[in-house]
GUDRENDO-502884 format. One record per residue: x, y, z of N, C-alpha, C, O in turn. Coordinates in pm, 1 decimal, padded with zeros to 6 digits. Layout:
[rec [X,Y,Z],[X,Y,Z],[X,Y,Z],[X,Y,Z]]
...
END
This chain:
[rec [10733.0,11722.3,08479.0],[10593.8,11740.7,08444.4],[10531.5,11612.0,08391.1],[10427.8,11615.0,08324.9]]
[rec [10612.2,11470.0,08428.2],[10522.9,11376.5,08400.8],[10371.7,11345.1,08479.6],[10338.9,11373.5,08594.8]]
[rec [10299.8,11281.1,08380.5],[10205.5,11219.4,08510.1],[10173.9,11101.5,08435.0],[10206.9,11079.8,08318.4]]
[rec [10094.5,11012.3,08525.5],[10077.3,10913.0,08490.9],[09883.3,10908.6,08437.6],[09791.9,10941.0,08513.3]]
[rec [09868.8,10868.2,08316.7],[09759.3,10875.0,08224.2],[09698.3,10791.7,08233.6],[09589.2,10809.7,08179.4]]
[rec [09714.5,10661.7,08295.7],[09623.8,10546.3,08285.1],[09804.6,10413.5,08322.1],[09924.1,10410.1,08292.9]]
[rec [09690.1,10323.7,08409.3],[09777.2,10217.6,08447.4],[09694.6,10092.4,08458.4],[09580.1,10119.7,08422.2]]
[rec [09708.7,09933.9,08502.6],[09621.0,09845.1,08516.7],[09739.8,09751.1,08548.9],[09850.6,09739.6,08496.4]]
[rec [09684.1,09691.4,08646.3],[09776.3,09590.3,08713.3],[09660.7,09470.0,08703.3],[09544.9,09470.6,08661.6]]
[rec [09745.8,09367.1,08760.7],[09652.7,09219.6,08712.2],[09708.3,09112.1,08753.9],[09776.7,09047.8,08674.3]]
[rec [09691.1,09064.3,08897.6],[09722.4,08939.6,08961.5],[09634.3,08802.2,08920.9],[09511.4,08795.7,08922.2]]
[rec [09709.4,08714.5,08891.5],[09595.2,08554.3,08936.0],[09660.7,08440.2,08939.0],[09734.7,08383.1,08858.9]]
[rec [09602.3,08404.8,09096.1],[09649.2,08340.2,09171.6],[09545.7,08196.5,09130.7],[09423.6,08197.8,09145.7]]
[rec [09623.6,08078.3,09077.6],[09603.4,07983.7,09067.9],[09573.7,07837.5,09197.7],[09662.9,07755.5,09219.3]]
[rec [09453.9,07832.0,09259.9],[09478.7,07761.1,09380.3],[09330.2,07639.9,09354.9],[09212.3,07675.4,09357.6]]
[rec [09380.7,07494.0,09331.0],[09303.9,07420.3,09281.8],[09207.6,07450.9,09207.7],[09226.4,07466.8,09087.1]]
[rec [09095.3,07464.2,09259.1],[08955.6,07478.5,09161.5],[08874.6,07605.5,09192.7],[08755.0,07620.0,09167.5]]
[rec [08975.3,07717.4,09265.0],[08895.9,07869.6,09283.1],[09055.5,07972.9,09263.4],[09135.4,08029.9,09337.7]]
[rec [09034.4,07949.3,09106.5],[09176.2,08111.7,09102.0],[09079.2,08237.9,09126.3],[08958.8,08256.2,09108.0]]
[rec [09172.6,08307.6,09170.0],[09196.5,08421.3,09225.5],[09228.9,08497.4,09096.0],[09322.6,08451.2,09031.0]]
[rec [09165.7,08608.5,09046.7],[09192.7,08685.8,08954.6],[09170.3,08926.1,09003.6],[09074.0,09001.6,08990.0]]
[rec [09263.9,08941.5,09037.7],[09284.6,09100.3,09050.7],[09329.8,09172.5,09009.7],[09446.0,09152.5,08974.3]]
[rec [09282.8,09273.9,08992.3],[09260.0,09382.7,08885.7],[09224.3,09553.3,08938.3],[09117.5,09604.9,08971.3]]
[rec [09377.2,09615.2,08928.0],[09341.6,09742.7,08957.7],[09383.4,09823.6,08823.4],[09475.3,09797.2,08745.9]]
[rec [09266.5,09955.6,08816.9],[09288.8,10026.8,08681.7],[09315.4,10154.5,08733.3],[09255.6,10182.2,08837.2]]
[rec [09404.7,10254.6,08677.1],[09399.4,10331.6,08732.6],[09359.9,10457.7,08607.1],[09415.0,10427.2,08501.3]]
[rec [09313.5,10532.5,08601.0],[09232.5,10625.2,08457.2],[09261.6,10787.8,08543.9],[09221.3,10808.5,08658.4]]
[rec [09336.9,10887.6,08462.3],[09335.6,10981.0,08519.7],[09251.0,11055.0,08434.1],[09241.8,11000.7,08324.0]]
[rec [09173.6,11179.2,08447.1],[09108.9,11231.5,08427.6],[09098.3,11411.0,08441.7],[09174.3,11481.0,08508.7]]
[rec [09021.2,11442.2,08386.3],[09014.3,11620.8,08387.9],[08999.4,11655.2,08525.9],[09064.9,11755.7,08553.7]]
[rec [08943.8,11612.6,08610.0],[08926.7,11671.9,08779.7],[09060.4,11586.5,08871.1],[09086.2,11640.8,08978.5]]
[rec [09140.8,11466.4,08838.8],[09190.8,11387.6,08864.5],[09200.5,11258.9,08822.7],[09201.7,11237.4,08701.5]]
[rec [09209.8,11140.7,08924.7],[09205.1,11013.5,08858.0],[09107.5,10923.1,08929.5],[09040.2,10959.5,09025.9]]
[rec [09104.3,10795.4,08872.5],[08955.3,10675.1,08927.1],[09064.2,10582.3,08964.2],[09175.7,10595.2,08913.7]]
[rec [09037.1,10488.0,09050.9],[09115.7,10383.3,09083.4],[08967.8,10309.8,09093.6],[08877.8,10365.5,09156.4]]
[rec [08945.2,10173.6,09024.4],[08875.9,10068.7,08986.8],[08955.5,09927.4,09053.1],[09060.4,09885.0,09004.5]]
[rec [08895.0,09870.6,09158.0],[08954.0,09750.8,09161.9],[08874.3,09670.9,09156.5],[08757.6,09709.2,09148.4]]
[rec [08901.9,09533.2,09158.6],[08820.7,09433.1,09113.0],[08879.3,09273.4,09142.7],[08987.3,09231.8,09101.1]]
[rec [08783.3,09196.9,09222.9],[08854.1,09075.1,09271.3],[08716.6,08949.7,09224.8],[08600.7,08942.5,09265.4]]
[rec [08780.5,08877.9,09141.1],[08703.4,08768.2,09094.4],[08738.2,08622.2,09185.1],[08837.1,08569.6,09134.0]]
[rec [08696.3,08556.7,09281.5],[08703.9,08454.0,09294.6],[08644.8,08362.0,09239.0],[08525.7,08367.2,09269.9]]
[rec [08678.9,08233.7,09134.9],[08625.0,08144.7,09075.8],[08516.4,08177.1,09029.8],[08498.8,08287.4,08978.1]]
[rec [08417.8,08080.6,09040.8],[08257.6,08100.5,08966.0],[08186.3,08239.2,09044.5],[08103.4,08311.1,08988.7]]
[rec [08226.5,08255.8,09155.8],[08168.7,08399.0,09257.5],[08177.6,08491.5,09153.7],[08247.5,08487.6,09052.4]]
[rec [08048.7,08626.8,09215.5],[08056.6,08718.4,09163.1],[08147.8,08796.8,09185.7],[08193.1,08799.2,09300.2]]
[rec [08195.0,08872.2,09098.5],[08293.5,08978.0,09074.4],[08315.5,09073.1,09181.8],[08209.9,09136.3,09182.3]]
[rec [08383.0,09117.1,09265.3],[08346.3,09256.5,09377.3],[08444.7,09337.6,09292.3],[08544.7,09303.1,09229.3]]
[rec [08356.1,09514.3,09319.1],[08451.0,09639.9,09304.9],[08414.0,09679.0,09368.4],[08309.8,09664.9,09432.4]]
[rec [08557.2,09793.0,09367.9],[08566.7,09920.9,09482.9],[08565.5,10033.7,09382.0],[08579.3,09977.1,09273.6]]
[rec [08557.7,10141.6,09365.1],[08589.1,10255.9,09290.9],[08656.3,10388.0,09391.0],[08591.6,10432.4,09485.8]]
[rec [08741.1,10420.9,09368.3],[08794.1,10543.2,09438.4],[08820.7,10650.8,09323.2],[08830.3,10620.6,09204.2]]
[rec [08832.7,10796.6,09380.6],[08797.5,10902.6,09277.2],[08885.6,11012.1,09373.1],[08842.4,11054.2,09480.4]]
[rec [09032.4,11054.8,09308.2],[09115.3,11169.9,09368.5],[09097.1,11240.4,09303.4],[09077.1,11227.8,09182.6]]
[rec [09099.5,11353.4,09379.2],[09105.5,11530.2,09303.9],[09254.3,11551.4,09246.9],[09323.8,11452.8,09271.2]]
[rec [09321.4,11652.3,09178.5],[09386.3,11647.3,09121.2],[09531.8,11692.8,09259.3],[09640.1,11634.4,09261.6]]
[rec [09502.1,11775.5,09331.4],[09513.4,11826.7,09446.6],[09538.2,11743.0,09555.6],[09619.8,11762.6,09645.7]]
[rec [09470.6,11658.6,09543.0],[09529.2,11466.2,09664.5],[09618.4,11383.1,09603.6],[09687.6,11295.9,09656.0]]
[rec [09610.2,11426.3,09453.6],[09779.0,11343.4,09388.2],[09838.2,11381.7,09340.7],[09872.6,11309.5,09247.2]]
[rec [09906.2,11510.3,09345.0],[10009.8,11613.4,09360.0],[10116.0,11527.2,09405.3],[10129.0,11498.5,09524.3]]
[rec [10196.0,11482.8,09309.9],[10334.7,11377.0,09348.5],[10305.4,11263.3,09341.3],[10393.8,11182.7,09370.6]]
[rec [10197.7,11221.6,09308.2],[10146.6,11047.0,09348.7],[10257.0,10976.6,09239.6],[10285.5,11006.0,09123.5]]
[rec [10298.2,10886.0,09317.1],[10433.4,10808.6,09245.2],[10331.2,10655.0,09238.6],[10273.8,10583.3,09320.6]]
[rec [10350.5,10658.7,09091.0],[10265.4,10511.1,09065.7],[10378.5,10405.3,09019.0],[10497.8,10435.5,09017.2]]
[rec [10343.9,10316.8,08992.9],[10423.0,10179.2,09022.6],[10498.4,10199.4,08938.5],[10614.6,10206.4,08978.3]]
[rec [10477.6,10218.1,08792.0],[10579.1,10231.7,08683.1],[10688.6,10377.9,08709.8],[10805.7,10393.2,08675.2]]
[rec [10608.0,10458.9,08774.3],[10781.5,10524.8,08758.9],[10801.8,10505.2,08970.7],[10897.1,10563.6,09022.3]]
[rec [10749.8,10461.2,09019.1],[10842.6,10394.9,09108.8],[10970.1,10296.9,09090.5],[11074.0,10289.1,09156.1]]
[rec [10928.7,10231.4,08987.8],[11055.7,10109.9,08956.3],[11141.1,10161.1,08889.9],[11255.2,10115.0,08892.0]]
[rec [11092.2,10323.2,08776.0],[11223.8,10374.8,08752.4],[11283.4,10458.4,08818.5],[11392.0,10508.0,08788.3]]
[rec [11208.6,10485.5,08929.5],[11355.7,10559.6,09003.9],[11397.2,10447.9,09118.4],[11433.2,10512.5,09216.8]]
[rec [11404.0,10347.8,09137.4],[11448.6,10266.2,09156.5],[11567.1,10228.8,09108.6],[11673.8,10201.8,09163.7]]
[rec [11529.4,10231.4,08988.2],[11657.1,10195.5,08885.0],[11778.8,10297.0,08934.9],[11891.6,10263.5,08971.1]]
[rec [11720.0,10438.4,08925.7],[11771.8,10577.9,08902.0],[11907.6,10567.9,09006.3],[12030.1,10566.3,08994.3]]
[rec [11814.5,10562.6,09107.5],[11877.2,10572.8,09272.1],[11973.8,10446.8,09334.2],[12050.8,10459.4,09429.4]]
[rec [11950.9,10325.2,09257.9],[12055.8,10220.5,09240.7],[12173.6,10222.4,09105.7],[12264.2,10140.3,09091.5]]
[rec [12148.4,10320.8,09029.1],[12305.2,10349.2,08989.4],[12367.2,10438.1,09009.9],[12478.3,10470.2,08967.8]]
[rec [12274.2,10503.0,09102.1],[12332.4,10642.0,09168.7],[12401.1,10612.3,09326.4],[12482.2,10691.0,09375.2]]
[rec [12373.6,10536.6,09369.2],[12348.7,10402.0,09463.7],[12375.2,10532.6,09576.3],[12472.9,10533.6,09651.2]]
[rec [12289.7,10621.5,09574.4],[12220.0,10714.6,09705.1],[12097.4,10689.4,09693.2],[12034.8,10655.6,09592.7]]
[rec [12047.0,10714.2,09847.0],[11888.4,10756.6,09886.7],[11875.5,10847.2,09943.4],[11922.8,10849.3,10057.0]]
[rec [11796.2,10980.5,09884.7],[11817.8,11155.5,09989.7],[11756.6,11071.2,10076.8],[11700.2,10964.6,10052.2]]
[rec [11779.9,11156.7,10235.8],[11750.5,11112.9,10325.1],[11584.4,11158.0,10342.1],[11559.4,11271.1,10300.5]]
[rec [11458.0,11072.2,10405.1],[11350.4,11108.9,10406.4],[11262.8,11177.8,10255.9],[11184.8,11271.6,10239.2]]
[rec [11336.7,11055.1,10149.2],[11283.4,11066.3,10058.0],[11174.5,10938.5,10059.8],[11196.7,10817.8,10069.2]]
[rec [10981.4,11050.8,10040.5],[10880.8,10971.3,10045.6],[10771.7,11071.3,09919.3],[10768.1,11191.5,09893.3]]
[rec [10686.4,10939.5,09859.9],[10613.4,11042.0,09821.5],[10478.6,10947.0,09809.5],[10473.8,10824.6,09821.9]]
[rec [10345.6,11059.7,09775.2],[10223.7,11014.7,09761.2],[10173.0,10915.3,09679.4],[10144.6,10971.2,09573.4]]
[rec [10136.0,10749.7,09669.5],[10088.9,10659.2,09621.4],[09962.7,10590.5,09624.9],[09876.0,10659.5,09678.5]]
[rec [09930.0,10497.1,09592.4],[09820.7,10401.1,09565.2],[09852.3,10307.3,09560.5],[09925.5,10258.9,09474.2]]
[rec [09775.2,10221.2,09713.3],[09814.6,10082.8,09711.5],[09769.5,09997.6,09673.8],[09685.4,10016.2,09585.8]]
[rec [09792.2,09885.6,09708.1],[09728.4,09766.4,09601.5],[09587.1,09747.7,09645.1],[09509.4,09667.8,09592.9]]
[rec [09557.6,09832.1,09751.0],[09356.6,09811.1,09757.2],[09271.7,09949.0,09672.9],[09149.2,09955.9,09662.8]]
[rec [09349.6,10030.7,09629.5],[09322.0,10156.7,09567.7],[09345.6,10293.1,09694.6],[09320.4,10413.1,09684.4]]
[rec [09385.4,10238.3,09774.8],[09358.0,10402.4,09846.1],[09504.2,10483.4,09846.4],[09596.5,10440.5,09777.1]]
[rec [09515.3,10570.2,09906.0],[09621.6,10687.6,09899.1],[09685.5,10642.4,10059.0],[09632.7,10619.9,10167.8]]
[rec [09841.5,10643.2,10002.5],[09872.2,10610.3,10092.4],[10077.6,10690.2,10104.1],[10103.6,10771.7,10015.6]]
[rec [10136.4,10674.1,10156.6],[10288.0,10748.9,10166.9],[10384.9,10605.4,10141.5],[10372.4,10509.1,10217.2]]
[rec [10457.8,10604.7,10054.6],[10559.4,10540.0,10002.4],[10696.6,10608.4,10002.4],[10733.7,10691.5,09919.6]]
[rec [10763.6,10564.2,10101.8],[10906.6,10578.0,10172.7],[10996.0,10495.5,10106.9],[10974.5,10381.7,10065.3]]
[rec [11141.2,10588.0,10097.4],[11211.6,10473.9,10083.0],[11339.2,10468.5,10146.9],[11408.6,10367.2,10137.7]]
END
């Protein structure tokens, strides 16, 4: 009965005189959750995306932090059930199937 309550990831990419700065938030909420992304190039203005799941479209959604712990899980268990996949969010915000 975990779920995941709020997350924020945060890339920046250092490249001469225009870093690269990205930023996804993820906020769950009473109807579901918001996925907020956000890409700053240098002095440019800021771009977002906003995406908004029902609670019902992320039923299993495996987010990054407990992806890496069952990662862990399943490498000292050192099995993988076979056609074990479940519902995620990728690094542009949308819903997507994560296999492993």
């Amino acid at each position: 009965q975990l779920e995941t309550l709020e997350q924020e990831e945060q890339e920046r990419i250092e490249l001469r005189a225009n870093p690269v700065e990205k930023r996804t938030r993820m906020v769950s909420h009473q109807h579901g959750m918001t996925v907020t992304r956000t890409i700053q190039e240098g002095e440019e203005e800021t771009q977002r995306w906003c995406f908004s799941y029902s609670r019902a479209e992320l039923r299993g959604v495996l987010a990054e932090g407990a992806s890496l712990l069952l990662l862990r899980v399943l490498a000292c268990q050192q099995a993988v059930p076979p056609g074990l996949s479940f519902p995620a969010v990728d690094s542009e915000g949308h819903l997507c199937t994560f296999s492993y």
